[in-house]
N, C-alpha and C positions, 0 to 999 in steps of 0.2 A: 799387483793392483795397478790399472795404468792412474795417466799422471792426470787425467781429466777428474778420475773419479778421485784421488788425492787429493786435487785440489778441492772438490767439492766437500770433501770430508774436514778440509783445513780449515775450512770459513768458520766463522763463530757465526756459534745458533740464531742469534738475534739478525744476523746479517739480511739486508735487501736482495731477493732474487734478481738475477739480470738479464736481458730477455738478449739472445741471439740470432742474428739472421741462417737462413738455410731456406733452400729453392723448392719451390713448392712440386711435388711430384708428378711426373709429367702424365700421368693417366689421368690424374684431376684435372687436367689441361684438355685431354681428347675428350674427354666424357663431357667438361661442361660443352666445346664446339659439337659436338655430336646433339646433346640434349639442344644447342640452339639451331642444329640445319635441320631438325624433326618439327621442333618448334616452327620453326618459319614455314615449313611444306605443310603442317597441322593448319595452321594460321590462313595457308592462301588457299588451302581448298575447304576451310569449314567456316571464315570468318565472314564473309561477303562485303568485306573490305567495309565494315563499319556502319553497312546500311545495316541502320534499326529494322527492317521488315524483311530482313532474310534471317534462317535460322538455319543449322543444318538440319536434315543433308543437304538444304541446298545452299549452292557454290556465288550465286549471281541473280541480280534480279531478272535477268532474263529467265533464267534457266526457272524461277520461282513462277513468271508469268507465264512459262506454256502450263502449271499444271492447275493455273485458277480457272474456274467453271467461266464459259464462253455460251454467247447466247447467237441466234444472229448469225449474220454474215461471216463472224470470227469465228463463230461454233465450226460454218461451213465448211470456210479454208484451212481449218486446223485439222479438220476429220481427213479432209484431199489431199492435204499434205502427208499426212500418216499414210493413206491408199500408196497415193502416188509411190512414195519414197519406200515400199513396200515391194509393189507389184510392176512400178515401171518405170523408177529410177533406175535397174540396172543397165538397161539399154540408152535413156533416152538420158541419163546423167540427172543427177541431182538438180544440178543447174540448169536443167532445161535446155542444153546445147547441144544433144547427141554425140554421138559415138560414128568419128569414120569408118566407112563398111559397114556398119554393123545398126546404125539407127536413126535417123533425120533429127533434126533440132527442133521443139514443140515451141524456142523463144520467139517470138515473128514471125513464125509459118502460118502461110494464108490459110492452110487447114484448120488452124485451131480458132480463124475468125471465121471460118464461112457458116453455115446451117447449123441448129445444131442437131440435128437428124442426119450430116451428111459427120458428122464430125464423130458424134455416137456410135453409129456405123462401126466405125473401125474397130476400136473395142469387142465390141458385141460379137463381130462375123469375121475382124481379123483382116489382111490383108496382104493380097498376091501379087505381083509383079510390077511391072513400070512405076513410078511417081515422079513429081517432080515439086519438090519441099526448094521452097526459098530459091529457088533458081537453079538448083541442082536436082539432077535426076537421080531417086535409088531404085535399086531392080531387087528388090527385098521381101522376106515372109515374116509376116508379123503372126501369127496366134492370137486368137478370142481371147486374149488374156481378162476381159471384161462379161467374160460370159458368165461366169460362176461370180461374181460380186454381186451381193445386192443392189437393187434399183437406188436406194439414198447412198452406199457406198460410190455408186460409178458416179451419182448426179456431184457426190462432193469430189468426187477428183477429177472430173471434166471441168469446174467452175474453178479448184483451184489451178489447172492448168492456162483456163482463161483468163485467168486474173494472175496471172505470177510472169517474172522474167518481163516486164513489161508490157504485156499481152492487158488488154483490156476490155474483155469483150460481153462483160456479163455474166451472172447465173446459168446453173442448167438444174433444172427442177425435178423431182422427180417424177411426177406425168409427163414428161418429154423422153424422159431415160423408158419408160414405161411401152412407150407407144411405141417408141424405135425397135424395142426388145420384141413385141410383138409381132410386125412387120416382118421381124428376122424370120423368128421363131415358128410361121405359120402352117411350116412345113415339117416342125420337132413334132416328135411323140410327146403327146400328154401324157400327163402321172399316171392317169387309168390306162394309154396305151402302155407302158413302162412298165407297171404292175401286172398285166401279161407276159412280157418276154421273160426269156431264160437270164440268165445273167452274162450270156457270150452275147446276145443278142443288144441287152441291154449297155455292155460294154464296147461294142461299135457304133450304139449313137453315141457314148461321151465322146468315144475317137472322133465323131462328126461334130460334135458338140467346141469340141476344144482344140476344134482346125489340126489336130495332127498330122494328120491326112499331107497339111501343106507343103508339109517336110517329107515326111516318112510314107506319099503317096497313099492313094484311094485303095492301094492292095499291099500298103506297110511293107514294100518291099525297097523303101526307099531311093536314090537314083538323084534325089536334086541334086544341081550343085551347089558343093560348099567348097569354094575357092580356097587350096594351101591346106584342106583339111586332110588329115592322113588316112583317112577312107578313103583311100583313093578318090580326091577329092570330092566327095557327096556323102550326104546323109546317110548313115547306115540303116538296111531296111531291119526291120522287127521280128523277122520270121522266127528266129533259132532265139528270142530271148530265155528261153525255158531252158537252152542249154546252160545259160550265162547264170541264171540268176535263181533263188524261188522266190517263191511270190512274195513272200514279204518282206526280201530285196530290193527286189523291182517295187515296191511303192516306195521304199525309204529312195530310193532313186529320184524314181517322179518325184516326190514330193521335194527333196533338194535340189534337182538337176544336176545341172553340168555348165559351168561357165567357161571354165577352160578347156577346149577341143583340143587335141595335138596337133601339129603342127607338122606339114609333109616338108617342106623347108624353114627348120627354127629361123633363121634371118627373116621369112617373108611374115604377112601381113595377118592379121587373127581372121582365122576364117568366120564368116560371117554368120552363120549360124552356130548354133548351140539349144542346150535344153533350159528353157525357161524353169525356172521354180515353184514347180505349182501349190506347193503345200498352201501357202495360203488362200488359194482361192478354188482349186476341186475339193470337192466333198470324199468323207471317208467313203459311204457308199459307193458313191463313184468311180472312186480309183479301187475298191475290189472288183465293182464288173469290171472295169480296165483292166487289171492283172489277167483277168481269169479271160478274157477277149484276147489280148495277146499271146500269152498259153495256147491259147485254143488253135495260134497261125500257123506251129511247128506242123509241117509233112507228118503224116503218120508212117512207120515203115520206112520212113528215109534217114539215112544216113548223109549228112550231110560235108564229111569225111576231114571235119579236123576235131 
């Protein structure tokens, strides 16, 4: 019998217990610092730092006032802003600042004060070569990227491009968006022409529709240049995609694009094209005639020998 437990025996019965020190075990030591750094992470993204009108999930009164109902002018710029940061923040930056080589800055450019039919424009029909934004010139292909949006979608992301980044230039309504689209369009097949063609047929106006054409040329055999890209720098043309791809490859493509091109010199400069992401803005119909239009460019009987 050891001497502790002796002694404990030796004590008379009536005797007073007597309390002992000994270190308290160190896993109750990790657990409580663990239960406090959960704590504190639980605390700074569900508490909203003690204002009474936040709850979770949400983190901040900011983050609580994009999701209250907007009427008005804030309805507007909220709607532009979701377009925008969407469909053409990846080029033109979040910030409104552009992208070197690859995009003009919409902060202070005399473009986004002038007309707004001259401003509309681009959007709708996209645009080709020379400019000259803020004092510098780009030699760049934009894409219709505003062709497939609705008329009140493009009119809320025009106004918040004019009103954001310092720009102040007004609304753009949708009878203005309306009439530019027209203007453009006077030469598109209408829905009853549409509703005649085949689906190859009807799949070469979207190609016209959504400016591909500007990249990948009027006979999608591509050829522009795209500076440092490893296509031997230019666009690659369309023809053999049915080798590459099936078709419902090729839409999960379209629909995601391509932001990263390879690079023919890693050290040099992003080449300045790429495949926009159309998923948000072509229609499903659409991009079936598209598939089945590109399909349709492959040589019959040829070998095209890789």
């Amino acid at each position: 019998m050891s001497d502790e437990l002796k002694s404990s025996n030796s004590q008379p019965p009536d005797a007073e217990p007597k309390a002992s020190r000994s270190p308290a075990p160190v896993w109750i030591i990790v657990l409580t610092l663990v239960l406090l750094f959960f704590g504190a992470v639980y605390f700074d993204h569900h508490s909203g730092w003690f204002d009474k009108q936040v709850y979770s999930p949400y983190a901040s009164t900011e983050e609580l006032a994009s999701y209250q109902p907007k009427s008005g002018q804030a309805s507007l710029l909220s709607r532009g802003r979701a377009v925008y940061e969407t469909v053409c923040g990846i080029c033109h930056g979040n910030d409104g600042l552009g992208k070197p080589a690859q995009a003009p800055p919409l902060a202070g450019a005399e473009w986004v004060v002038k007309d707004v039919a001259s401003l509309a424009r681009i959007p709708l029909a996209g645009l080709n070569g020379p400019i000259q934004v803020a004092g510098k010139d780009w030699n760049l292909s934009m894409a219709p990227m505003g062709a497939g949006l609705s008329d009140a979608d493009l009119a809320a992301v025009l106004t918040y491009i004019r009103e954001s980044w310092g720009n102040k230039s007004g609304a753009v309504s949708v009878d203005e968006v309306k009439a530019v689209r027209a203007a453009i369009s006077g030469s598109s097949p209408s829905a009853a022409d549409l509703a005649k063609m085949t689906p190859v047929e009807r799949g070469h106006a979207v190609f016209q529709k959504y400016g591909c054409f500007q990249c990948h040329g009027q006979d999608a055999k591509g050829g522009v240049s795209n500076a440092n890209a490893k296509t031997a720098e230019q666009v690659p043309g369309l023809l053999y995609v049915a080798d590459g791809y099936t078709k419902d490859e090729l839409k999960v493509f379209i629909r995601r694009g391509e932001r990263n091109i390879p690079k023919l010199n890693p050290a040099g400069p992003e080449p300045p094209h790429f495949m926009p992401q159309w998923g948000p803005i072509i229609k499903d119909s659409e991009l079936d005639d598209l598939a089945t239009y590109l399909f349709s460019l492959k040589p019959k009987g040829e070998n095209p020998g890789f």
